[in-house]
KOLVEXNU-532280 format. One line per field, with one value per residue (C-alpha): residue number from 1; chain; x, y, z. Coordinates in steps of 0.2 Angstrom, whole numbers, padded with zeros to 4 digits, always signed. Each point is the difference from the previous one (the first is absolute). Example, Ala and Ser with C-alpha at 12.3 -4.5 7.8 and 13.67 -1.06 7.14 Angstrom:
BEGIN
resi [1, 2]
chain [A, A]
x [+0062, +0006]
y [-0022, +0017]
z [+0039, -0003]
REM end
This chain:
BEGIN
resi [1, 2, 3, 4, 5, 6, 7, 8, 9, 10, 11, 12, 13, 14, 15, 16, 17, 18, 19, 20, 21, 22, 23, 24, 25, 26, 27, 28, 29, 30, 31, 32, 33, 34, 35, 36, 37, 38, 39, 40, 41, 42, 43, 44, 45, 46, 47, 48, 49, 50, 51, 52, 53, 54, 55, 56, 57, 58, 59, 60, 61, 62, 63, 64, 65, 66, 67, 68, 69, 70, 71, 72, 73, 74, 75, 76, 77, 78, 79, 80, 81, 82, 83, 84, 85, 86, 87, 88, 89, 90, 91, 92, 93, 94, 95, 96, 97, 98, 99, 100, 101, 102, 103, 104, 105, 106, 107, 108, 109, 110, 111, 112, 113, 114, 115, 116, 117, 118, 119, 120, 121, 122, 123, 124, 125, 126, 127, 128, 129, 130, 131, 132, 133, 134, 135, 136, 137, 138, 139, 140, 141, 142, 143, 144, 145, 146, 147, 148, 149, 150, 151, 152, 153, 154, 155, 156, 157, 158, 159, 160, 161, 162, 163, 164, 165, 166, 167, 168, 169, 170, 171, 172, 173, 174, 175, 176, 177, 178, 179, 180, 181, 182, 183, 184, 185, 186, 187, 188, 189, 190, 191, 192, 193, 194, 195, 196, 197, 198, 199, 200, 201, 202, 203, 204, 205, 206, 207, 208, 209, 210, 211, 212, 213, 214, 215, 216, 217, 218, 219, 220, 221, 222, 223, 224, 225, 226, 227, 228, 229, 230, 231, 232, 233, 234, 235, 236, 237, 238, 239, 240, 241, 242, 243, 244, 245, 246, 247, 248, 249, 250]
chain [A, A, A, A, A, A, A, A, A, A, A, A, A, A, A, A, A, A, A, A, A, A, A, A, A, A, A, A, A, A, A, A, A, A, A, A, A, A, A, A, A, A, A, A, A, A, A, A, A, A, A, A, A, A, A, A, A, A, A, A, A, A, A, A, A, A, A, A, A, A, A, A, A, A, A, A, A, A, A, A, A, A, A, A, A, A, A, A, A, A, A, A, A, A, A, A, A, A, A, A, A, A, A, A, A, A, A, A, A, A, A, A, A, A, A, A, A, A, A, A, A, A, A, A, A, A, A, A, A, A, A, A, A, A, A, A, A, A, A, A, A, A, A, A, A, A, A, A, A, A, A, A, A, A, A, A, A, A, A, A, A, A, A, A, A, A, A, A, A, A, A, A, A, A, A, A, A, A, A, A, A, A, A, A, A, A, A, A, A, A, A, A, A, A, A, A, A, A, A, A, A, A, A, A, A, A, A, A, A, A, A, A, A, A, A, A, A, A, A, A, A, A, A, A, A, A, A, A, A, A, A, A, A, A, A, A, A, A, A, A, A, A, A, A, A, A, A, A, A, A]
x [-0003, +0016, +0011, -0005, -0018, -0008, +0017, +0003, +0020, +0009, +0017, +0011, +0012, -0009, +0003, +0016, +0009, -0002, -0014, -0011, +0005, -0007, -0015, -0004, +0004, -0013, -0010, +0000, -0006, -0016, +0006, -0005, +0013, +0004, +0016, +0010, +0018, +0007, -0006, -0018, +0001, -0012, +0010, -0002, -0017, -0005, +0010, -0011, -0015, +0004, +0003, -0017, +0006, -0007, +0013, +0000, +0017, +0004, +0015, +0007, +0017, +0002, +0008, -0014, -0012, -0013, +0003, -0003, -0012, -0010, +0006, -0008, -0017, -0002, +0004, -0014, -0012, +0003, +0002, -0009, +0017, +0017, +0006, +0018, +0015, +0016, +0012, +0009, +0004, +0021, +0016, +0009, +0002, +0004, +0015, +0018, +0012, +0013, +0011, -0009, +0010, -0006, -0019, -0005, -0011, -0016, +0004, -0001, -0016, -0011, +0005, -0006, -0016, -0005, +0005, -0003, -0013, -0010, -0003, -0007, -0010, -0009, -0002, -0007, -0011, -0008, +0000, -0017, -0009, +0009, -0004, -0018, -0003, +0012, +0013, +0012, +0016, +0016, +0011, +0018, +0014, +0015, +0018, +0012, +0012, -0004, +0008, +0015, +0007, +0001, +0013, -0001, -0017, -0001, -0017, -0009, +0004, -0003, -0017, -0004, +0006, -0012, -0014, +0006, -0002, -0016, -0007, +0004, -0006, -0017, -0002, -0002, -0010, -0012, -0003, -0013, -0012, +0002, +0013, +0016, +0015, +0012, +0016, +0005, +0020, +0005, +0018, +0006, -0015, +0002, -0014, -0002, +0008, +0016, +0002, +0014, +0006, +0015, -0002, +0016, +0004, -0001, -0017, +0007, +0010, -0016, -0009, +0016, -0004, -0018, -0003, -0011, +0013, -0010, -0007, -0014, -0017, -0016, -0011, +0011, -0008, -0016, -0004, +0006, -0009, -0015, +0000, +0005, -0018, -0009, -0010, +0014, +0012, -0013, +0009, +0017, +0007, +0015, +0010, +0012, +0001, +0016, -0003, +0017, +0002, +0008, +0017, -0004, -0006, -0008]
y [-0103, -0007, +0017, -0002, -0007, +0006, +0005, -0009, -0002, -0003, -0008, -0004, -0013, -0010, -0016, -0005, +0007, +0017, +0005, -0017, +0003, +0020, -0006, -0012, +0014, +0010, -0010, -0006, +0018, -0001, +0005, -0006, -0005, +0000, -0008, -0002, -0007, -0007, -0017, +0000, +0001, -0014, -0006, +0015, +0004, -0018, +0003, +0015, -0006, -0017, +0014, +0009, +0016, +0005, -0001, -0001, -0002, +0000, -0001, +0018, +0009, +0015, +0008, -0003, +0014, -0011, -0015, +0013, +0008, -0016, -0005, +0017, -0002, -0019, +0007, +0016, -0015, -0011, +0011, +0017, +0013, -0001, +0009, -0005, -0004, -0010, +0001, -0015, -0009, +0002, -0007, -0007, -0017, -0005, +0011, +0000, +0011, +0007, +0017, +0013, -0002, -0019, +0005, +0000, +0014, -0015, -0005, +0020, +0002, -0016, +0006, +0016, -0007, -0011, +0010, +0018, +0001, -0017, +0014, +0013, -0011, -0007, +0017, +0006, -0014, +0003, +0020, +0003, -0013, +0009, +0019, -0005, -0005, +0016, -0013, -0011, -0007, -0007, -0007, -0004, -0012, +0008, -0007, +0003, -0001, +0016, +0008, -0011, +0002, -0020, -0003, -0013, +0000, +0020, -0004, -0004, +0013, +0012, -0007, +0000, +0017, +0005, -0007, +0012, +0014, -0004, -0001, +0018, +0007, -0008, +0002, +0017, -0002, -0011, +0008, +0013, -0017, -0006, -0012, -0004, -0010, -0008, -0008, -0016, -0004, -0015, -0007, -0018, -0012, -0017, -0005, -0015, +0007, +0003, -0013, -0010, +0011, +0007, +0020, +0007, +0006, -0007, -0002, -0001, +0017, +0007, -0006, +0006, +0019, -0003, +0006, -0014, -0015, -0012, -0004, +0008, -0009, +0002, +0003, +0014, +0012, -0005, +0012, +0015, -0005, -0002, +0020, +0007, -0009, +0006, +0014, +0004, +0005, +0012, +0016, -0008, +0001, +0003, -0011, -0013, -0012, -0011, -0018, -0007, -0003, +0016, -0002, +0017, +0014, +0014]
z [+0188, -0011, -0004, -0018, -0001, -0015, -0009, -0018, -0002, -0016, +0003, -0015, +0001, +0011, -0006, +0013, +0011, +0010, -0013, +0005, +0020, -0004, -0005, +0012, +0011, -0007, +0001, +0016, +0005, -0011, -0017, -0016, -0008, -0022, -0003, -0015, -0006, -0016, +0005, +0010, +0018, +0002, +0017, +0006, -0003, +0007, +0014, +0004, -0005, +0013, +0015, -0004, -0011, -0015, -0015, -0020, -0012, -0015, -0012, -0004, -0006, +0006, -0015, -0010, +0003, -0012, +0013, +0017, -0004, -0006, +0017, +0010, -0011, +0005, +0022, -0004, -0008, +0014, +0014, -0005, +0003, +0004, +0016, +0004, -0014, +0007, -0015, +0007, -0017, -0004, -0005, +0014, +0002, -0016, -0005, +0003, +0009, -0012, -0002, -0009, -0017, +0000, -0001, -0018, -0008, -0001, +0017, +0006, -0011, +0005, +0019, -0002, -0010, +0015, +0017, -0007, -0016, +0011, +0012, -0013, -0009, +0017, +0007, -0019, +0003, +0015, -0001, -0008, +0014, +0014, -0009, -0001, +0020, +0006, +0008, -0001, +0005, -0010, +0011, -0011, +0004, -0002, +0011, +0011, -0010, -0010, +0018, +0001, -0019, +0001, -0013, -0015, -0001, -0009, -0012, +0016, +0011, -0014, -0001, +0018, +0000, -0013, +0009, +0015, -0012, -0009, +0017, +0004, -0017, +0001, +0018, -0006, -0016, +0009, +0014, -0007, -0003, +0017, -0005, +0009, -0005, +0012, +0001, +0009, +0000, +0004, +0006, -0005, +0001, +0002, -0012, -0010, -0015, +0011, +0010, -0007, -0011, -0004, +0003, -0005, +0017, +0018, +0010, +0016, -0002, -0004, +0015, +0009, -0006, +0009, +0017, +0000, -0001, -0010, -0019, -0005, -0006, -0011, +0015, +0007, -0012, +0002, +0014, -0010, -0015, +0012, +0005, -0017, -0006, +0014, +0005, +0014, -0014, -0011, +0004, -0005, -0018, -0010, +0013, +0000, +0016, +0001, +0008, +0002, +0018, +0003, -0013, -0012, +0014, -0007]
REM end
């Protein structure tokens, strides 16, 4: 029996990128899949759909608690419940690297909006679905870099670093329901929003602070994600696991 069979997964984000690799992921190990972004994730859902998986999308913004929970209503109606969250929807790709006192106040707030208030909105959500059946899992996307203090990219990191922090609060607040919230942290991803791109800061000294000497891809968090939706993680919460190839040891 696949590792998740009979699990129904929300993954924001999903339309590109590590979000579309997570959910094929998922899927691939016998989840049902909902999958939103700004734009559908039609490729994505066909892509699972052509492989055998279940999979439904839809166009959704994060910061709009009308638009996510609209969102969570149409996964209950399709799919009966919601067991796993993956708050993988963020800011990343598109921004660019400057010193802190280059970041304008909008630039700040519609950072924080996406990466920090997406997350609340989503796990506001999908509370009361997870409260009613005693269990549930949210599984957040935090970064590496909230370990490293990676300069010129302050509003991100601060972000990310909230995400760390909102896990640990309602790890705790949660917990009486049977719900646990984790944290996935990964280290410079070689996605298709960063390929190409000018990052603001080397790659290859990156990989260089790795112990594994190489750049790291969507799949390599798969495996992770995997457990933290599985029943061999229910006894987890509150925690933050960094997948970076060993460049921020904890």
């Amino acid at each position: 029996m696949s590792r998740l069979s009979g699990r129904v997964v929300i993954v924001t984000g999903a339309a590109q990128g590590i979000g579309a690799v997570y959910a094929k992921g998922l899927a691939a190990q016998g989840a049902r899949v909902s999958l939103c972004d700004l734009d559908p994730p039609h490729a994505t859902v066909e892509a699972i759909k052509r492989a055998g998986g279940e999979a439904l999308g839809m166009a959704a913004d994060v910061t709009s608690p009308e638009a996510v929970e609209a969102f969570v209503r149409r996964t209950e109606n399709s799919f009966g419940t919601v067991h796993v969250l993956v708050n993988n929807a963020a800011m990343f790709g598109s921004i660019t690297p400057k010193p802190y006192y280059e970041i304008t106040s909008q630039e700040w707030d519609r950072m924080m909006a996406v990466n920090t208030r997406g997350v609340f909105e989503c796990i506001k959500a999908v509370a009361p679905l997870m409260r009613r059946q005693h269990y549930g899992k949210i599984i957040n996307i935090s970064s590496g870099t909230t370990f490293k203090g990676t300069p010129n990219l302050l509003h991100y990191v601060a972000s990310k670093g909230a995400v760390i922090a909102m896990t640990r609060v309602l790890a705790r607040e949660m917990g009486g329901d049977g719900i646990s919230v984790n944290c996935i942290a990964p280290g410079l991803t070689m996605s298709e929003a960063v390929k190409g791109r000018e990052l603001g800061f080397n790659a290859a000294a990156t990989i260089a602070t790795r112990c594994f000497k190489r750049e790291q891809v969507p799949e390599d968090l798969v495996g992770t994600l995997v457990f933290l939706a599985s029943p061999d993680s229910d006894f987890m919460t509150g925690q933050t696991i960094v997948v970076d190839g060993g460049s921020a040891l904890n």
